[in-house]
N, C-alpha and C positions, 0 to 999 in steps of 0.2 A: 504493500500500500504506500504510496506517497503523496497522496492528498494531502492539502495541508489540516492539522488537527493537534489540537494541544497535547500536549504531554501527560499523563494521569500522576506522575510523580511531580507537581510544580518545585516543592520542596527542595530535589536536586540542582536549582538553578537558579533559586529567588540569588544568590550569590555574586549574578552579573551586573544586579541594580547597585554592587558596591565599585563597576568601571566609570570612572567620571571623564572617559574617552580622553584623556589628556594627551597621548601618545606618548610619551615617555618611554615608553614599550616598547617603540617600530624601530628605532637604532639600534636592538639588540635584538632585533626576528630576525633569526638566518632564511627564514622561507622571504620574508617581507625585501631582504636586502637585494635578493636573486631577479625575486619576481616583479617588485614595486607596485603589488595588487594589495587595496587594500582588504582585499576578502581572506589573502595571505597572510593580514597583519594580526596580531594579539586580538586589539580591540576590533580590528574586522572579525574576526573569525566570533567575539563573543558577542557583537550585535548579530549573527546569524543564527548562533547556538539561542539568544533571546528571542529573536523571532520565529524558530522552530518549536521549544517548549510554547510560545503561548499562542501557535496553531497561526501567522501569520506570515510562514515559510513551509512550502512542500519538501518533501526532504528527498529529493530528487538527486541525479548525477550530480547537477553543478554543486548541490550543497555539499554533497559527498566527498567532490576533489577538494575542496578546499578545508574541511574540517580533516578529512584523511592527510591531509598535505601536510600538516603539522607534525612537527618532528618529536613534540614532548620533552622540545630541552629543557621548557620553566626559566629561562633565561627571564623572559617578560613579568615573572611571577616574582624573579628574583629583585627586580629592578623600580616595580609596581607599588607605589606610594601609599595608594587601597587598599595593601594588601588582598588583591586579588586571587581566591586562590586557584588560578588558572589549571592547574595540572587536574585537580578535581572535575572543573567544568568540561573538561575535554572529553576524561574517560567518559562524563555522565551523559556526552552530545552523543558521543561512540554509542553509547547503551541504545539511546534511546533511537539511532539510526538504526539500528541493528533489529529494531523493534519492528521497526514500521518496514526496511527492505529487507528481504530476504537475504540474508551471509553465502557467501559462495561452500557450498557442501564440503568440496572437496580439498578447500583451504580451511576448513575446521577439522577435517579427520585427520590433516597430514599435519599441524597443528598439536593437536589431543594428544597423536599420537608419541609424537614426539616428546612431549612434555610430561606424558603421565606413564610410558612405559621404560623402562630401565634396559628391559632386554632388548628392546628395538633397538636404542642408544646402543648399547654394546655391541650388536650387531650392525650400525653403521660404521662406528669406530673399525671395527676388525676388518669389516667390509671394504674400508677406504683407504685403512693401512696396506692391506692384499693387494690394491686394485696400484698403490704407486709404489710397494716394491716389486711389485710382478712388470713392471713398466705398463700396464693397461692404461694410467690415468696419462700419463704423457702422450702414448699413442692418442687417444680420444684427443687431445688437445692437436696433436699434427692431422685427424681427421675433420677437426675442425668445429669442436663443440662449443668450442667459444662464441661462434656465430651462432647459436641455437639460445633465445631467448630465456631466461629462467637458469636452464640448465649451466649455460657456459659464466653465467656470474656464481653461479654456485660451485662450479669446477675452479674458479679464479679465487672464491673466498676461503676454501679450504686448501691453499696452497702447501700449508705446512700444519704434519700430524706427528708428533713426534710419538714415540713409542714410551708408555710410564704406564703404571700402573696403579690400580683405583681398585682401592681398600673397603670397606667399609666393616666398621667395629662391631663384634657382640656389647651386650650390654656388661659393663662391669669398668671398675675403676682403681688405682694406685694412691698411693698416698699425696700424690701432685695435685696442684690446682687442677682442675678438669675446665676443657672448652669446646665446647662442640665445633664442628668443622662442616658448611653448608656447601653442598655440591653442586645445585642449580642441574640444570638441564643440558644447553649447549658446553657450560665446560667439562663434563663427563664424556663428550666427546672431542672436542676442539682445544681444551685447557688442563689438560690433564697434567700437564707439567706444573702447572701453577699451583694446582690440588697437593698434590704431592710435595713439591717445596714447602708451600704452606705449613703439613704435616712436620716436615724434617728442621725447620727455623723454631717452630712451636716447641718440639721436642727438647731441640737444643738448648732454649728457653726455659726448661724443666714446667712445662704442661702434660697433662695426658689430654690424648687430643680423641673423643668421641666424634664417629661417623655413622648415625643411624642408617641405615639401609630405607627404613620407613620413609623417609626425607621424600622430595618431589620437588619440580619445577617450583619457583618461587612465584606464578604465577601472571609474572608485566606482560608475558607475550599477547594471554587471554582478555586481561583487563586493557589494551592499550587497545585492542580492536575491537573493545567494545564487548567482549562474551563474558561479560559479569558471573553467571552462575559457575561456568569453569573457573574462572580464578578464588570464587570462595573456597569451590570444592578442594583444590591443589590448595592453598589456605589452611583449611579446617585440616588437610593431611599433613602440612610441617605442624601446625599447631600442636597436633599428637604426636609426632615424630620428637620433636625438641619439647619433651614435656617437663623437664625438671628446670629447676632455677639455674641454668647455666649458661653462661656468656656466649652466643650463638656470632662465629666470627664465617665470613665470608670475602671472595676475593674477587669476587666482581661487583663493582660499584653502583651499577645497577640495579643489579639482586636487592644489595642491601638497602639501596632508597625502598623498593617494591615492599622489604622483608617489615622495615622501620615503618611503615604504613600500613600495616596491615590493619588498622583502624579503620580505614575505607571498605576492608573488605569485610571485618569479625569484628568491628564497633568497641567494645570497654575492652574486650579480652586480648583483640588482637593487640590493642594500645599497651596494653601490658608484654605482650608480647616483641612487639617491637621498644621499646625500652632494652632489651636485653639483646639486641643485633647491631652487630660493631663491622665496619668495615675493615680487614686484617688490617691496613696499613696505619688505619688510627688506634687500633687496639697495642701493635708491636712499638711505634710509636711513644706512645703512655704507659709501655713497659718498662719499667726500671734494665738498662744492658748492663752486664757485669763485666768488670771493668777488666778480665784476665778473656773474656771474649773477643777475637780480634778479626775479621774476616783479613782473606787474603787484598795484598794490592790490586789492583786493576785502571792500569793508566790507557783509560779508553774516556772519548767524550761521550755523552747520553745526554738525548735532548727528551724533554718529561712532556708529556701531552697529558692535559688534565680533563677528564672525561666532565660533559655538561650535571652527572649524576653527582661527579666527586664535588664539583666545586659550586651547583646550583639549589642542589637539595642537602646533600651531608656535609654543605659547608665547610668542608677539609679539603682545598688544593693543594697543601703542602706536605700532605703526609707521604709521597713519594720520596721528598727534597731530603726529610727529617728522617726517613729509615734508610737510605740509601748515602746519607754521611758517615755512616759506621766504616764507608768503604773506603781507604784511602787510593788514594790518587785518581781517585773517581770522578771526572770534570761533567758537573751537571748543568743544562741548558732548559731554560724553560723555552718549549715550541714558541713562535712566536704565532700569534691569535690563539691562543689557550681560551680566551674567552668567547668563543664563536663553537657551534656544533662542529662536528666534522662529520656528520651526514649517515655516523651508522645507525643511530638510532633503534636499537633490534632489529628488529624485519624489515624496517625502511629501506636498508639500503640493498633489498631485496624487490621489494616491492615500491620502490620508488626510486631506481639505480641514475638517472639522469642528473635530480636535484643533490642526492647523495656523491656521485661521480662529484658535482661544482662544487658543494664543501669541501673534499675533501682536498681538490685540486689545489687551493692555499695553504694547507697544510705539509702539503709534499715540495709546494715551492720552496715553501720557509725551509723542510728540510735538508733542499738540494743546497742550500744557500748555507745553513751550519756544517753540512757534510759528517755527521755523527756514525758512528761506528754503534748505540744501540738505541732503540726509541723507547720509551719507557712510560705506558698507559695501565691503569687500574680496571681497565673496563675490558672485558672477551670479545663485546662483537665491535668498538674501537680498533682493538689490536687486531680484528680481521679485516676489516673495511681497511682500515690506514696500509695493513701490512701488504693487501692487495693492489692497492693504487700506487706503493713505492715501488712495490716489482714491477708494474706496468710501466713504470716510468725509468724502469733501468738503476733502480736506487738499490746497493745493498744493503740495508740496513735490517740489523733485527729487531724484531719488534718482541718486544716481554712483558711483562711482570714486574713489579720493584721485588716484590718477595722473590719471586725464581731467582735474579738475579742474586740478589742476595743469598742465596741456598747455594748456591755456586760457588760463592765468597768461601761461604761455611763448612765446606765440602770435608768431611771426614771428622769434625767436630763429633764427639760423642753425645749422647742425651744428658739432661742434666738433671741431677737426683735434689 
Protein backbone atom coordinates (compact mmCIF):
# COMPACT_ATOMS: atom_id res chain seq x y z
CA UNK A 1 0.00 0.00 0.00
CA UNK A 2 1.27 3.56 -0.51
CA UNK A 3 -1.46 5.61 -0.35
CA UNK A 4 -0.94 8.33 1.76
CA UNK A 5 -2.32 7.46 5.57
CA UNK A 6 -1.05 8.23 9.00
CA UNK A 7 0.84 6.36 10.86
CA UNK A 8 -1.19 4.30 13.98
CA UNK A 9 2.14 4.79 16.08
CA UNK A 10 2.16 8.93 16.13
CA UNK A 11 4.14 8.58 19.25
CA UNK A 12 7.28 7.40 17.22
CA UNK A 13 7.73 10.77 15.63
CA UNK A 14 5.94 13.45 17.65
CA UNK A 15 10.19 13.81 18.11
CA UNK A 16 10.46 15.93 14.60
CA UNK A 17 8.23 18.97 16.11
CA UNK A 18 11.78 19.34 18.38
CA UNK A 19 13.79 20.34 14.36
CA UNK A 20 13.59 24.16 14.20
CA UNK A 21 14.91 23.52 10.45
CA UNK A 22 17.91 25.67 11.31
CA UNK A 23 20.24 23.76 9.03
CA UNK A 24 23.12 23.45 11.05
CA UNK A 25 23.00 19.91 10.12
CA UNK A 26 23.50 20.01 6.15
CA UNK A 27 27.60 20.93 6.46
CA UNK A 28 27.95 17.74 8.14
CA UNK A 29 25.31 15.28 5.73
CA UNK A 30 27.74 13.38 3.74
CA UNK A 31 24.46 12.36 1.51
CA UNK A 32 23.52 16.36 1.41
CA UNK A 33 27.27 17.31 0.59
CA UNK A 34 27.39 14.79 -2.72
CA UNK A 35 23.93 15.29 -3.76
CA UNK A 36 22.81 19.16 -2.72
CA UNK A 37 19.18 17.79 -2.56
CA UNK A 38 17.45 18.96 0.16
CA UNK A 39 15.37 15.69 0.55
CA UNK A 40 19.20 14.38 1.18
CA UNK A 41 19.46 16.65 3.88
CA UNK A 42 18.96 15.85 7.88
CA UNK A 43 16.09 18.39 8.17
CA UNK A 44 14.96 17.29 4.50
CA UNK A 45 14.68 13.91 5.20
CA UNK A 46 12.62 14.77 8.61
CA UNK A 47 10.00 17.10 7.09
CA UNK A 48 9.38 13.99 4.97
CA UNK A 49 9.46 11.39 7.72
CA UNK A 50 6.78 14.36 9.21
CA UNK A 51 4.75 14.34 6.46
CA UNK A 52 4.50 10.46 6.10
CA UNK A 53 3.59 9.79 9.84
CA UNK A 54 0.78 12.28 9.68
CA UNK A 55 -0.68 10.65 6.35
CA UNK A 56 0.24 13.80 4.14
CA UNK A 57 3.04 11.86 2.12
CA UNK A 58 2.53 8.47 0.18
CA UNK A 59 5.30 6.41 0.98
CA UNK A 60 6.02 5.71 -2.55
CA UNK A 61 9.76 5.05 -4.54
CA UNK A 62 10.69 8.71 -4.24
CA UNK A 63 10.18 8.73 -0.49
CA UNK A 64 11.83 5.57 -0.33
CA UNK A 65 15.21 6.70 -2.12
CA UNK A 66 15.66 9.30 -0.09
CA UNK A 67 14.92 8.03 3.49
CA UNK A 68 16.86 4.75 2.33
CA UNK A 69 19.66 7.09 1.06
CA UNK A 70 20.60 7.88 4.56
CA UNK A 71 23.73 6.57 5.76
CA UNK A 72 22.82 6.42 9.73
CA UNK A 73 26.04 8.38 10.47
CA UNK A 74 24.08 10.71 13.21
CA UNK A 75 26.63 13.19 12.28
CA UNK A 76 23.59 15.69 12.18
CA UNK A 77 22.37 14.27 15.42
CA UNK A 78 25.77 14.97 16.78
CA UNK A 79 25.82 18.53 15.76
CA UNK A 80 21.80 19.25 16.36
CA UNK A 81 21.38 22.11 18.89
CA UNK A 82 17.51 20.37 19.50
CA UNK A 83 18.89 17.71 20.24
CA UNK A 84 17.24 15.86 17.76
CA UNK A 85 17.37 12.53 18.09
CA UNK A 86 17.77 11.80 14.48
CA UNK A 87 19.06 8.13 14.58
CA UNK A 88 15.76 7.04 16.23
CA UNK A 89 13.51 8.82 13.60
CA UNK A 90 15.01 7.07 10.92
CA UNK A 91 14.98 3.55 12.06
CA UNK A 92 11.12 4.53 13.07
CA UNK A 93 10.51 6.07 9.08
CA UNK A 94 12.38 2.55 8.07
CA UNK A 95 9.57 0.76 10.31
CA UNK A 96 7.00 2.31 9.31
CA UNK A 97 7.96 2.18 5.22
CA UNK A 98 8.34 -1.40 5.79
CA UNK A 99 4.67 -1.27 6.95
CA UNK A 100 2.97 0.09 4.25
CA UNK A 101 5.55 -1.49 1.02
CA UNK A 102 6.05 -4.80 0.97
CA UNK A 103 10.27 -5.69 1.84
CA UNK A 104 11.98 -7.59 -0.92
CA UNK A 105 11.60 -11.42 0.32
CA UNK A 106 14.54 -12.60 -0.75
CA UNK A 107 16.68 -9.75 0.90
CA UNK A 108 15.19 -10.66 4.22
CA UNK A 109 15.94 -14.54 4.06
CA UNK A 110 19.50 -13.82 2.86
CA UNK A 111 19.52 -11.28 5.79
CA UNK A 112 17.95 -13.78 8.60
CA UNK A 113 19.88 -15.95 7.40
CA UNK A 114 22.81 -14.65 7.91
CA UNK A 115 22.51 -13.18 11.05
CA UNK A 116 20.73 -15.63 13.02
CA UNK A 117 22.57 -18.95 11.95
CA UNK A 118 26.11 -19.63 13.15
CA UNK A 119 26.40 -22.79 10.85
CA UNK A 120 25.73 -20.93 7.70
CA UNK A 121 28.55 -18.35 8.87
CA UNK A 122 30.99 -21.10 9.30
CA UNK A 123 30.17 -22.49 6.28
CA UNK A 124 30.65 -19.25 4.37
CA UNK A 125 33.96 -18.76 6.06
CA UNK A 126 35.21 -22.36 5.15
CA UNK A 127 33.48 -21.81 1.83
CA UNK A 128 35.47 -18.71 0.89
CA UNK A 129 38.68 -19.76 2.51
CA UNK A 130 38.55 -23.09 -0.01
CA UNK A 131 37.38 -21.12 -2.89
CA UNK A 132 40.91 -18.54 -2.63
CA UNK A 133 43.21 -21.17 -1.69
CA UNK A 134 42.11 -23.52 -4.38
CA UNK A 135 42.74 -20.38 -6.75
CA UNK A 136 38.60 -20.41 -7.79
CA UNK A 137 38.18 -16.88 -6.21
CA UNK A 138 40.80 -15.25 -8.55
CA UNK A 139 39.99 -17.31 -11.50
CA UNK A 140 36.17 -15.95 -11.08
CA UNK A 141 37.68 -12.42 -10.95
CA UNK A 142 39.93 -13.12 -14.55
CA UNK A 143 36.31 -14.45 -15.77
CA UNK A 144 35.09 -11.41 -14.88
CA UNK A 145 32.69 -11.29 -11.87
CA UNK A 146 33.53 -8.07 -11.01
CA UNK A 147 31.28 -6.89 -13.90
CA UNK A 148 28.22 -8.83 -12.58
CA UNK A 149 26.21 -6.47 -10.39
CA UNK A 150 25.96 -7.46 -6.54
CA UNK A 151 28.17 -10.24 -6.93
CA UNK A 152 31.48 -8.61 -8.02
CA UNK A 153 31.28 -5.87 -5.09
CA UNK A 154 30.85 -8.76 -2.95
CA UNK A 155 33.81 -10.71 -4.41
CA UNK A 156 35.94 -7.15 -4.02
CA UNK A 157 34.71 -6.80 -0.28
CA UNK A 158 35.96 -9.98 0.93
CA UNK A 159 39.30 -9.57 -0.56
CA UNK A 160 41.08 -10.64 2.45
CA UNK A 161 40.06 -13.84 4.93
CA UNK A 162 42.68 -14.79 6.84
CA UNK A 163 42.71 -18.08 8.57
CA UNK A 164 42.00 -17.83 12.86
CA UNK A 165 40.17 -19.59 14.79
CA UNK A 166 36.77 -18.97 16.77
CA UNK A 167 36.37 -20.31 20.13
CA UNK A 168 33.43 -20.18 21.92
CA UNK A 169 33.58 -20.98 25.87
CA UNK A 170 31.49 -23.58 28.00
CA UNK A 171 30.01 -21.91 30.97
CA UNK A 172 32.57 -21.77 33.87
CA UNK A 173 35.18 -19.39 35.28
CA UNK A 174 38.87 -18.75 37.10
CA UNK A 175 39.79 -16.71 39.78
CA UNK A 176 40.39 -13.55 37.16
CA UNK A 177 38.07 -10.63 36.44
CA UNK A 178 35.60 -12.37 33.96
CA UNK A 179 34.42 -10.20 30.60
CA UNK A 180 32.58 -11.52 28.05
CA UNK A 181 33.70 -11.39 24.40
CA UNK A 182 30.69 -10.31 21.60
CA UNK A 183 31.15 -12.00 18.24
CA UNK A 184 28.56 -10.02 16.09
CA UNK A 185 27.69 -11.70 12.93
CA UNK A 186 29.90 -10.42 9.84
CA UNK A 187 33.06 -10.63 12.16
CA UNK A 188 32.63 -14.49 12.78
CA UNK A 189 33.37 -14.59 9.30
CA UNK A 190 35.32 -11.50 7.89
CA UNK A 191 37.12 -10.50 11.51
CA UNK A 192 38.04 -13.32 13.00
CA UNK A 193 41.49 -12.19 13.50
CA UNK A 194 40.37 -9.28 15.57
CA UNK A 195 38.17 -11.82 17.66
CA UNK A 196 41.00 -13.73 18.53
CA UNK A 197 43.42 -10.88 19.28
CA UNK A 198 40.92 -9.47 21.39
CA UNK A 199 40.89 -12.84 23.23
CA UNK A 200 44.93 -13.02 23.57
CA UNK A 201 45.46 -8.88 24.79
CA UNK A 202 42.45 -9.67 27.32
CA UNK A 203 44.32 -12.66 28.53
CA UNK A 204 47.59 -11.08 28.79
CA UNK A 205 45.78 -8.53 30.79
CA UNK A 206 44.98 -11.25 33.39
CA UNK A 207 40.82 -11.46 32.24
CA UNK A 208 39.19 -14.67 31.70
CA UNK A 209 37.46 -13.94 28.76
CA UNK A 210 33.68 -15.78 28.32
CA UNK A 211 32.25 -16.53 24.78
CA UNK A 212 28.73 -17.64 24.89
CA UNK A 213 27.88 -19.66 21.88
CA UNK A 214 24.14 -18.57 22.72
CA UNK A 215 25.28 -14.91 21.48
CA UNK A 216 23.63 -13.60 17.89
CA UNK A 217 23.97 -10.96 15.52
CA UNK A 218 23.61 -7.77 17.57
CA UNK A 219 20.94 -6.81 15.54
CA UNK A 220 21.66 -2.93 13.34
CA UNK A 221 21.48 -4.93 10.17
CA UNK A 222 17.52 -5.78 10.98
CA UNK A 223 16.67 -2.48 12.60
CA UNK A 224 18.50 -0.04 10.16
CA UNK A 225 16.18 -1.48 7.30
CA UNK A 226 13.60 -1.04 9.18
CA UNK A 227 12.59 -5.03 10.29
CA UNK A 228 11.89 -4.10 13.88
CA UNK A 229 10.40 -7.43 15.08
CA UNK A 230 13.82 -9.39 13.92
CA UNK A 231 16.12 -7.15 15.68
CA UNK A 232 14.17 -7.57 19.01
CA UNK A 233 14.12 -11.13 18.47
CA UNK A 234 18.28 -11.35 17.89
CA UNK A 235 17.87 -8.72 21.06
CA UNK A 236 16.00 -10.78 23.40
CA UNK A 237 18.62 -13.68 22.35
CA UNK A 238 22.05 -11.68 23.47
CA UNK A 239 19.80 -10.45 26.32
CA UNK A 240 19.99 -14.35 27.51
CA UNK A 241 23.13 -15.09 26.07
CA UNK A 242 25.01 -12.38 28.29
CA UNK A 243 22.95 -12.84 31.38
CA UNK A 244 25.17 -12.28 34.25
CA UNK A 245 26.48 -8.86 35.58
CA UNK A 246 29.59 -8.90 33.25
CA UNK A 247 31.32 -6.29 31.22
CA UNK A 248 30.19 -7.36 27.77
CA UNK A 249 33.37 -5.86 25.41
CA UNK A 250 33.03 -5.87 21.61
CA UNK A 251 35.35 -4.99 18.76
CA UNK A 252 33.35 -3.41 16.29
CA UNK A 253 32.05 -0.04 16.96
CA UNK A 254 29.00 -0.44 15.49
CA UNK A 255 27.81 -3.53 17.24
CA UNK A 256 28.59 -1.70 20.28
CA UNK A 257 26.56 1.72 19.54
CA UNK A 258 23.45 -1.03 18.31
CA UNK A 259 24.53 -3.39 21.77
CA UNK A 260 24.58 0.22 24.03
CA UNK A 261 20.99 0.93 22.61
CA UNK A 262 19.22 -1.69 23.09
CA UNK A 263 16.66 0.51 24.84
CA UNK A 264 15.00 1.08 21.57
CA UNK A 265 14.61 -2.39 21.05
CA UNK A 266 13.89 -4.00 25.13
CA UNK A 267 12.88 -0.45 26.78
CA UNK A 268 14.09 -0.46 30.91
CA UNK A 269 15.94 -3.80 30.41
CA UNK A 270 17.67 -3.41 27.54
CA UNK A 271 18.90 0.13 29.19
CA UNK A 272 20.38 -1.81 31.74
CA UNK A 273 21.72 -3.97 29.51
CA UNK A 274 23.55 -1.63 27.41
CA UNK A 275 25.18 0.05 30.42
CA UNK A 276 27.22 -2.92 30.66
CA UNK A 277 28.65 -2.90 26.61
CA UNK A 278 32.11 -1.38 26.38
CA UNK A 279 33.76 -0.94 23.06
CA UNK A 280 37.29 -3.10 23.42
CA UNK A 281 39.38 -0.09 22.75
CA UNK A 282 37.64 2.01 25.49
CA UNK A 283 37.53 -0.75 27.86
CA UNK A 284 41.65 -1.62 27.36
CA UNK A 285 42.03 1.91 27.37
CA UNK A 286 40.68 2.52 31.16
CA UNK A 287 42.68 -0.43 31.86
CA UNK A 288 45.40 0.11 34.29
CA UNK A 289 48.87 -1.41 31.80
CA UNK A 290 51.55 -2.83 33.88
CA UNK A 291 54.39 -1.40 33.79
CA UNK A 292 56.93 -4.72 33.18
CA UNK A 293 54.27 -5.06 29.84
CA UNK A 294 56.07 -3.96 26.84
CA UNK A 295 54.91 -4.64 23.37
CA UNK A 296 57.56 -5.09 20.66
CA UNK A 297 58.84 -1.85 18.54
CA UNK A 298 57.38 -1.32 15.37
CA UNK A 299 58.71 1.63 13.31
CA UNK A 300 55.84 1.79 10.76
CA UNK A 301 53.42 4.90 10.01
CA UNK A 302 49.56 4.07 10.68
CA UNK A 303 47.11 6.43 9.62
CA UNK A 304 43.78 5.98 12.24
CA UNK A 305 40.22 6.30 10.44
CA UNK A 306 37.66 6.95 13.03
CA UNK A 307 34.45 5.16 12.28
CA UNK A 308 31.10 7.70 12.30
CA UNK A 309 29.89 4.97 15.25
CA UNK A 310 33.39 5.48 17.29
CA UNK A 311 33.31 9.10 17.30
CA UNK A 312 29.33 10.15 16.78
CA UNK A 313 27.47 7.87 19.03
CA UNK A 314 30.31 6.40 21.66
CA UNK A 315 31.87 9.42 21.79
CA UNK A 316 35.45 7.85 21.91
CA UNK A 317 37.60 8.82 18.80
CA UNK A 318 40.75 8.54 20.50
CA UNK A 319 40.73 5.28 21.85
CA UNK A 320 42.70 3.85 18.89
CA UNK A 321 45.56 6.85 19.41
CA UNK A 322 45.53 5.84 23.50
CA UNK A 323 45.97 1.83 23.03
CA UNK A 324 48.11 1.99 20.31
CA UNK A 325 50.90 4.28 22.25
CA UNK A 326 51.95 1.30 24.28
CA UNK A 327 53.77 0.62 20.94
CA UNK A 328 56.97 2.25 20.43
CA UNK A 329 58.17 3.73 17.49
CA UNK A 330 54.64 3.57 16.35
CA UNK A 331 54.07 6.94 14.08
CA UNK A 332 50.31 7.41 14.29
CA UNK A 333 48.20 9.73 11.74
CA UNK A 334 44.96 10.78 12.18
CA UNK A 335 43.02 10.18 8.23
CA UNK A 336 42.46 13.30 7.35
CA UNK A 337 38.38 13.87 7.06
CA UNK A 338 37.89 11.44 10.16
CA UNK A 339 34.84 13.60 10.57
CA UNK A 340 32.83 12.63 7.21
CA UNK A 341 31.38 8.81 6.76
CA UNK A 342 33.27 6.80 4.45
CA UNK A 343 30.27 5.27 2.99
CA UNK A 344 30.32 1.68 4.42
CA UNK A 345 27.73 2.00 6.59
CA UNK A 346 26.61 -1.87 6.82
CA UNK A 347 24.83 -2.90 3.86
CA UNK A 348 25.03 0.47 2.36
CA UNK A 349 27.90 0.09 0.62
CA UNK A 350 26.39 -2.91 -0.62
CA UNK A 351 23.28 -1.66 -1.52
CA UNK A 352 24.12 1.64 -2.36
CA UNK A 353 27.98 1.12 -3.86
CA UNK A 354 27.93 4.53 -6.03
CA UNK A 355 27.30 7.03 -3.02
CA UNK A 356 29.42 4.67 -0.91
CA UNK A 357 32.22 4.39 -3.82
CA UNK A 358 32.20 8.81 -3.58
CA UNK A 359 32.86 8.79 0.33
CA UNK A 360 35.19 6.69 0.35
CA UNK A 361 37.10 8.16 -2.73
CA UNK A 362 38.51 11.09 -0.17
CA UNK A 363 39.50 8.95 2.15
CA UNK A 364 41.80 6.97 -0.10
CA UNK A 365 43.18 10.33 -1.47
CA UNK A 366 44.16 11.47 1.92
CA UNK A 367 45.74 8.08 2.15
CA UNK A 368 47.79 8.05 -1.01
CA UNK A 369 48.92 11.49 0.20
CA UNK A 370 50.38 10.14 3.82
CA UNK A 371 51.53 6.98 2.03
CA UNK A 372 51.12 4.64 5.51
CA UNK A 373 52.34 1.29 5.75
CA UNK A 374 48.95 0.38 8.14
CA UNK A 375 45.29 1.81 8.25
CA UNK A 376 43.95 1.50 11.56
CA UNK A 377 39.71 1.57 11.86
CA UNK A 378 37.57 0.07 14.92
CA UNK A 379 34.77 -0.67 12.64
CA UNK A 380 34.43 -4.57 10.24
CA UNK A 381 32.46 -3.21 7.53
CA UNK A 382 34.99 0.29 7.54
CA UNK A 383 37.84 -1.80 7.36
CA UNK A 384 36.20 -3.72 4.32
CA UNK A 385 34.73 -0.87 2.38
CA UNK A 386 38.01 1.21 2.90
CA UNK A 387 40.31 -1.98 2.43
CA UNK A 388 38.42 -2.45 -0.93
CA UNK A 389 38.66 0.91 -2.43
CA UNK A 390 42.64 1.15 -1.42
CA UNK A 391 43.29 -2.18 -3.53
CA UNK A 392 41.26 -0.80 -6.22
CA UNK A 393 43.29 2.19 -6.37
CA UNK A 394 46.71 0.37 -6.21
CA UNK A 395 47.35 1.34 -2.57
CA UNK A 396 49.05 -1.38 -0.39
CA UNK A 397 48.18 -0.65 2.70
CA UNK A 398 46.67 -2.87 5.49
CA UNK A 399 43.84 -2.28 6.96
CA UNK A 400 43.33 -3.68 10.94
CA UNK A 401 42.31 -3.46 14.10
CA UNK A 402 44.06 -1.22 16.86
CA UNK A 403 43.62 -4.55 19.09
CA UNK A 404 45.17 -7.11 16.21
CA UNK A 405 47.79 -4.81 15.99
CA UNK A 406 48.45 -4.76 19.20
CA UNK A 407 48.38 -8.66 19.77
CA UNK A 408 51.02 -8.68 17.33
CA UNK A 409 53.18 -6.29 19.49
CA UNK A 410 52.27 -8.88 22.21
CA UNK A 411 53.17 -11.86 20.51
CA UNK A 412 54.30 -14.72 22.92
CA UNK A 413 53.45 -12.72 26.12
CA UNK A 414 52.18 -15.38 28.51
CA UNK A 415 48.56 -14.81 30.29
CA UNK A 416 48.53 -13.07 33.34
CA UNK A 417 47.48 -14.71 36.78
Amino acid sequence: MTDAEAAPNQEEFTATDQCVMCGLCLPHCPTYAETENEADSPRGRISLIQAMARGELPADRRLSTHLEGCLSCRACEDVCPSGVPYGRLIDNARTELRRRVPPNPMRDALRQAFAAHRTLRRTLYAATRLARLSGLWSLAKRLGIQRLPGLGRLHALTGRLPAAHLSFDAVGRDSNPAVYLFTGCAAEIFDRETLEAARRVLLILGYHVLTPEAQTCCGALHQHAGDRQAAQALARANFSAFDNDIPILVTSSACATTLREYDTLLGAKGRLFGQRVHEIGEFLSATPWPEALEPRPLAQRAAVHTPCSQRRVLHAPDVAFTLLQHIPQLELIPLPGNDRCCGAAGSYMIEHPQMADALAAPKVRAAADLAPELLITTNIGCAMHLARALAENGQAVEVLHPVTLLARQLAGMPPRA
